[in-house]
N, C-alpha and C positions, 0 to 999 in steps of 0.2 A: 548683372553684377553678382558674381559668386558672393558667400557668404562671410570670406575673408577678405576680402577685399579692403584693405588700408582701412585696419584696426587703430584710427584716428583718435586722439582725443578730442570727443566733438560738444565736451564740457567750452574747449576755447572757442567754440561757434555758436555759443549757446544754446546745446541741444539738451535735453533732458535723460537722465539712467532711465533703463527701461526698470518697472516697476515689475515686481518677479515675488509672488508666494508662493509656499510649498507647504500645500495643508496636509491634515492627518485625517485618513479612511479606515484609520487599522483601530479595533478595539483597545487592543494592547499598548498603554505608552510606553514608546519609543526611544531611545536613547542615542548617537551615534552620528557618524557623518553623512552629509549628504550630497551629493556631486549630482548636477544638471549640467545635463550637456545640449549642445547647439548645432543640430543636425542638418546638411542642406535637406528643403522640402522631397517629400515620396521616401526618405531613408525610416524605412522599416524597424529599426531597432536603434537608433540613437546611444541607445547605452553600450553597444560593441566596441564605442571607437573611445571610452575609456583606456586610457594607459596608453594608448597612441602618443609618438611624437613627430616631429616637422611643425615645419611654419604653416602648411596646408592642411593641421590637425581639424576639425569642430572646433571651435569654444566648449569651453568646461569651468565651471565656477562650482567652488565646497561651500559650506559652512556648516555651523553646529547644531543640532537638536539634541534637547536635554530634557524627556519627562516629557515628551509630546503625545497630546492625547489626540484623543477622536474629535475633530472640528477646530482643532485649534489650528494655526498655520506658525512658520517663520520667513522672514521676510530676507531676503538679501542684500546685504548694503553694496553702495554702488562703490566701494573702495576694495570687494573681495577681488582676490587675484583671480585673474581669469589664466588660462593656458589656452592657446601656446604664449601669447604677452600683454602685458597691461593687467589693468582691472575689468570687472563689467562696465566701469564707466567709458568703456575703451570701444564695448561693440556695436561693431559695425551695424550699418542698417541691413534691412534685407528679412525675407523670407524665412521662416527656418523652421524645424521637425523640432520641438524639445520633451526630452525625456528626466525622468529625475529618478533619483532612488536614493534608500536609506540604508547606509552599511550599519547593522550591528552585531553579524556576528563576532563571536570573540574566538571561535579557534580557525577563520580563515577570513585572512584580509585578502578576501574581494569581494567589490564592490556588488556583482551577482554572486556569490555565495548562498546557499542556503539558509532562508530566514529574513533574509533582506529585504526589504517593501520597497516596491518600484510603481510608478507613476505610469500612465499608458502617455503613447506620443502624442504631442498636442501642436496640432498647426500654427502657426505665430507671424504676424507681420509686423517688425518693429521699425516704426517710424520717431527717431530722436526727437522732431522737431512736435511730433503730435502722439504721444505712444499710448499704446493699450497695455492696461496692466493683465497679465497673466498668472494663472492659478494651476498649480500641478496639483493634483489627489493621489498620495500613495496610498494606495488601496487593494494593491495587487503582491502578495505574498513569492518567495522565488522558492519552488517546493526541492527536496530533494528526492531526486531518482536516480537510480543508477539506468545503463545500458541491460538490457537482457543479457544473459550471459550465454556465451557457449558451448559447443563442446573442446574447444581448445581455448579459451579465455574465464579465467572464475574470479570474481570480487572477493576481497576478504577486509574483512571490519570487524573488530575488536577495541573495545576498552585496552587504553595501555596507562597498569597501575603507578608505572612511575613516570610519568607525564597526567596524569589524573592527579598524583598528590601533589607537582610540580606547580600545578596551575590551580590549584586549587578548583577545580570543576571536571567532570566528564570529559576525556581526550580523546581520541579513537586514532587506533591504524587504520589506513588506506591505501590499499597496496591492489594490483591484477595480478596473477601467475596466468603465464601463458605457458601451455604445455604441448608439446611434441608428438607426433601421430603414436610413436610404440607406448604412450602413457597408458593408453586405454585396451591397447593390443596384448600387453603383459603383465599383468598384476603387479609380477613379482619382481619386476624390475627397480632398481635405485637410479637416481640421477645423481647428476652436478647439478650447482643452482650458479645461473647467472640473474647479480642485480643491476638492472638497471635503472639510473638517475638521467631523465629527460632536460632539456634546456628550460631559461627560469621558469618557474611556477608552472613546469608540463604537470598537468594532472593525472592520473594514473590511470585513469580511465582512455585515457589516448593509445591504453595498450590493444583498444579493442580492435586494430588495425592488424598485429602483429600475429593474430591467429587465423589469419585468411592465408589459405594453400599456396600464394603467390608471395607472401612475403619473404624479405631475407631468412628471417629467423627459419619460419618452416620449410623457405626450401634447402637450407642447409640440414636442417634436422631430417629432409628425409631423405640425404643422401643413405644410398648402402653402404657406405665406409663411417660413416656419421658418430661421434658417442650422443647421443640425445641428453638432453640437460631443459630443464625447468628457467623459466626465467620470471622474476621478480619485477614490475615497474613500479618503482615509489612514486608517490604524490609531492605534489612540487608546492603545497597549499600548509601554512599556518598561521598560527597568531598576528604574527609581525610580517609576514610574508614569506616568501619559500625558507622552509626553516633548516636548509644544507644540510642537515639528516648527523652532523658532530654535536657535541655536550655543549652548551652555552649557556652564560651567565642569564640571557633575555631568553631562550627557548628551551632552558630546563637538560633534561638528559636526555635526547634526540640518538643522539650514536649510540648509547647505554641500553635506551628503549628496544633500538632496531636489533641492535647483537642480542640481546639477552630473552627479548619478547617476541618481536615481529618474525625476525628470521629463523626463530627455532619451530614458531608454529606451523611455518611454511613448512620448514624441512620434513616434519610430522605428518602433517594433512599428505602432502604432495611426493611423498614416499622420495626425498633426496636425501643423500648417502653423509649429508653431515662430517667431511673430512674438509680441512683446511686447502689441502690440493684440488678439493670440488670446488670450492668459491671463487667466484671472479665477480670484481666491480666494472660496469663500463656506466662512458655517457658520454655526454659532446657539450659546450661551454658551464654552463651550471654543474651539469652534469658531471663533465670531465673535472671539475675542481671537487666534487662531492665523490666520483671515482677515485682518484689518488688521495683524497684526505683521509677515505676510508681505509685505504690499503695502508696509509703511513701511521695515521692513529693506532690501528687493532693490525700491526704487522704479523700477528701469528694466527688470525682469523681467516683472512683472505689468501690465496695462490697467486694472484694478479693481476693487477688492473689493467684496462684500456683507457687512456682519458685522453679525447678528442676536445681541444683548441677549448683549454680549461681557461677558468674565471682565474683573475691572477694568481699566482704560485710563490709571487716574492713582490710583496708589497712596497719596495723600492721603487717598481717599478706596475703602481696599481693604474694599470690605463697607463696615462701619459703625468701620473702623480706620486713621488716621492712624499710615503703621508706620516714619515717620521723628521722629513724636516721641514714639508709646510711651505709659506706660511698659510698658502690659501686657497682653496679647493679650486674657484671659476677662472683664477687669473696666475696665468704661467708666469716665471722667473723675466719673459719680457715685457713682461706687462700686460699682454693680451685675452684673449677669452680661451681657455684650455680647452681643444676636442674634446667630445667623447665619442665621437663614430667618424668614421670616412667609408668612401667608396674604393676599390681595392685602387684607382686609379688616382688617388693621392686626395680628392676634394672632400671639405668638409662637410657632413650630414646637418650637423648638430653638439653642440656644445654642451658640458657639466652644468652649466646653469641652465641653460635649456630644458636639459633633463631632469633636472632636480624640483624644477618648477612644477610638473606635473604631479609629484610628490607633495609638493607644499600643497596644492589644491588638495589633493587625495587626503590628508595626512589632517586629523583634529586639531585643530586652530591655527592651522597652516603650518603646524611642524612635517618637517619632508623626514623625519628618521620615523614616522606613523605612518605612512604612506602607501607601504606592501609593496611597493615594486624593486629594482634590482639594488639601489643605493639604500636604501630602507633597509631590504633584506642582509645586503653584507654585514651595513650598521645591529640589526638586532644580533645577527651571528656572532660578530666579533667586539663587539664591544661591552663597556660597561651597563649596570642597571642604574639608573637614578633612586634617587627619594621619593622620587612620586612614581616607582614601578614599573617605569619605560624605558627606554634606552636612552641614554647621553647620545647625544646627536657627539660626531666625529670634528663637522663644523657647524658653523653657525651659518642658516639659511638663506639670511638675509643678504650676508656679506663674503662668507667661502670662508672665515676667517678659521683654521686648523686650529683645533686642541690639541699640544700635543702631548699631554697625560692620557687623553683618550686613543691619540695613537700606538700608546705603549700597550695600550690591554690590546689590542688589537693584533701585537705582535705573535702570539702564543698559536697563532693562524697562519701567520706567516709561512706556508710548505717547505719552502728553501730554508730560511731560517730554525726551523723546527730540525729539518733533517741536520742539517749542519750544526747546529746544536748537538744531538744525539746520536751524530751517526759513529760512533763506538758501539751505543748499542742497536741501533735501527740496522746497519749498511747488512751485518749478516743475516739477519729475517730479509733481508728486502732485496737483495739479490737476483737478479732476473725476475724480478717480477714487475718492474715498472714500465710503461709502456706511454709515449708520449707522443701527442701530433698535433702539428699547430703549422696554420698557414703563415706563411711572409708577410703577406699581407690581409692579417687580421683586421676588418671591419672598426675592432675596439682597441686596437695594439695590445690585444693577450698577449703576441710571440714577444714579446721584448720581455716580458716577466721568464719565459720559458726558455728563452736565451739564458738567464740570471741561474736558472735553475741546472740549466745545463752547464754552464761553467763550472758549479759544483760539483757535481755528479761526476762527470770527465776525469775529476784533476781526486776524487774522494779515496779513502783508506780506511778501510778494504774497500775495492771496487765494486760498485754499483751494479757493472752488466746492465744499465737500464737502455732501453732501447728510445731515444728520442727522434720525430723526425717532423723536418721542416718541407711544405711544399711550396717551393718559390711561384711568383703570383697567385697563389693562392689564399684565400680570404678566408672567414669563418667557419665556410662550410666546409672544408677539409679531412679528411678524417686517414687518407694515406693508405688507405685497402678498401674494398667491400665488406658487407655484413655479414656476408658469406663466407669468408677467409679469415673473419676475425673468429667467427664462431670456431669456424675448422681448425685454428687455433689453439682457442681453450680446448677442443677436445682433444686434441692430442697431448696436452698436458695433463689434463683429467685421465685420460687413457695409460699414460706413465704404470 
């Protein structure tokens, strides 16, 4: 019997909750969430399959520690929500690896973040009808390291003053520059700088791929017709979850920070030529909405963006969710459970509640707008701040029920809306510089926002020149060129 095996209520058989503490090893009292996860037996790391969804997910149960000291434990009630559904009082019998850990950073929600105390795997056989109660000991610290760096990839980390005084604590940039074989062949040379923003929560440290001789990037950069250019990977990691790199209410001055601080330090250390026609944003889902947000916000910063099968662009159409009329996130106008994913071939993966549910587990006292993952992070991005600090959740968790005063703040995010708004004064900064690609059959229905976006663009005054393009059966991963042709691209523009 696998481990998911008919997640029964086996309260109505009269079995018993399994009995589950999660003591404190760590000197330091603790404060923050705590997510155990329910691993099948020999799984080595238990805690990787955090932020996982399907119905074949682990089990994963949160709850709260508040002030936990060394020896002291908290117990888990048999009512917390478990994922992928039910409560604990819900699981199954059987075998299992369990792992636990303590979130408390506060400038990056995840759960392995640096700082966070994790529990080692502990083998477990829970029999409902006779059970053994189990004891996790976090005791084990999660350190930060970076990768070695090399000679074409280099870390940079810095204090950024206005996100320090935003948050009131220590905030740091985290960025990679990967550089181009003539960087170190000619002193005296200048670049363009290309930024790239990776899909949600890609860390920046994933750039350390892009400086091996075979990748796209440098085997474009060492054509001999080539312009070489500098490239930027942001960090997909903050407070409330990927902090989409714009100004916001919940994540401070992120777009403010990056223009004013990050990228100029870049331009300086890494000898790039600091001209608006040298700038280019790309990225692909996350990314691609954090590529065009940039180019549309700081239209006279950037030359032009690339945004591959971006996060929505016209919140009309957010998913398969119109979120300014509602009424309610999990259940569509016919009553049923709203997708959030398919397979390019029409079946559905998994549902907005489904998804969201993962959040509530992740998220302190089961709020899903705490959570850090994809729905959490749009919510801190584009929404309001509460009285107690946090983000106004968009709906309500329990039920999907839509705010929609909280949908209105949400609007100033809107892409299409924004431009259409502005475009008297956006349409002639932004002229040939928009670049858009999105599959027909997106994964998440992004193309049907991108559709919205494109009916504007087409029909706009002055015209746009934006180049959108659609690939029919094609799904998320899309992007409508190589890496190599897009780069070959900006350099012909930079080249101008």
């Amino acid at each position: 019997m696998t481990i998911l095996v008919a997640l029964a209520a086996f309260f109505a058989l009269g079995q018993k909750a399994p009995e589950i503490r999660i003591r404190s090893g760590h000197p330091v009292p603790m404060t923050g969430r705590v997510i155990v996860v329910f691993a099948p037996v020999g799984d080595r790391f238990p805690l990787s399959h955090i932020g996982n969804t399907g119905r074949d997910t682990p089990p994963m149960v949160g709850a709260d520690a508040v002030n936990l000291v060394r020896g002291e434990a908290i117990s888990l009630p048999s009512d917390s929500l478990c994922f992928p559904r039910g409560t604990l009082a819900d699981l199954a019998p059987g075998k299992y690896f369990v792992q636990a850990v303590l979130h408390q950073n506060r400038s990056i929600n995840l759960p392995l973040a640096p700082g966070n105390v994790r529990s080692k795997p502990v083998a477990w056989n829970f029999d409902p009808k006779n059970p053994i109660p189990l004891d996790l000991v976090l005791d084990q610290v999660i350190v930060d390291s970076l990768p070695p760096e090399t000679d074409r990839v280099k870390w940079v980390t810095f204090r950024s003053e206005k996100l320090s005084q935003f948050f009131g604590y220590d905030t740091f940039h985290r960025a990679a520059v990967v550089l181009p074989p003539l960087f170190a062949k000619d002193p005296s040379a200048l670049f363009p700088l290309v930024v790239r923003i990776g899909g949600f929560g890609s860390r920046f440290t994933k750039a350390l791929s892009l400086g091996h001789p075979a990748s796209p990037f440098q085997k474009a950069m060492a054509k001999p017709d080539a312009v070489p250019m500098v490239l930027i990977h942001l960090d997909g990691a903050g407070p409330w979850g990927d902090p989409y790199h714009v100004n916001s209410t919940n994540n401070g001055p992120m777009g403010d920070a990056l223009i004013t601080e990050l990228l100029p330090e870049i331009e300086k250390r890494f000898r790039c030529g600091g001209k608006p026609s040298w700038r280019f944003t790309e990225g692909h889902s996350t990314g691609g909405w954090v590529s065009l947000a940039l180019q549309v916000f700081y239209p006279d910063y950037f030359g032009g963006c690339w945004s591959h099968c971006p996060d929505p662009v016209d919140f009309r159409d957010f998913e398969l969710m119109n979120i300014y009329e509602g009424p309610n996130a999990y259940v569509n106008r016919f009553g049923f459970e709203r997708p959030a994913m398919r397979t390019t071939k029409g079946d559905i993966q998994y549902t907005i509640r489904h998804e969201v549910l993962v959040e509530r587990v992740l998220g302190s006292k089961g709020r899903w707008e705490l959570g850090g993952k994809d729905w959490a992070s749009w919510n801190a991005t584009f929404g309001p701040k509460g009285a107690d600090g946090k983000p106004v959740p968009l709906w309500d968790g329990a039920s999907g029920k839509i705010d929609n005063k909280v949908a209105e703040h949400w609007r100033k995010y809107d892409i299409r809306d924004h431009l259409q708004t502005h475009w008297t004064t956006l349409g002639p900064k932004l002229e040939g510089k928009l670049r858009i690609y999105s599959g027909e059959l997106d994964e998440y229905y992004l193309n049907l926002a991108v559709h919205r976006l494109e009916e504007f663009l087409q029909t706009a005054t002055p015209r746009a020149k934006a180049t959108i393009v659609f690939g029919p059966k094609e799904g998320h991963s899309f992007r409508g060129h190589t890496d190599e042709e897009m780069f070959e691209e900006m350099g012909k523009i930079a080249g101008k």
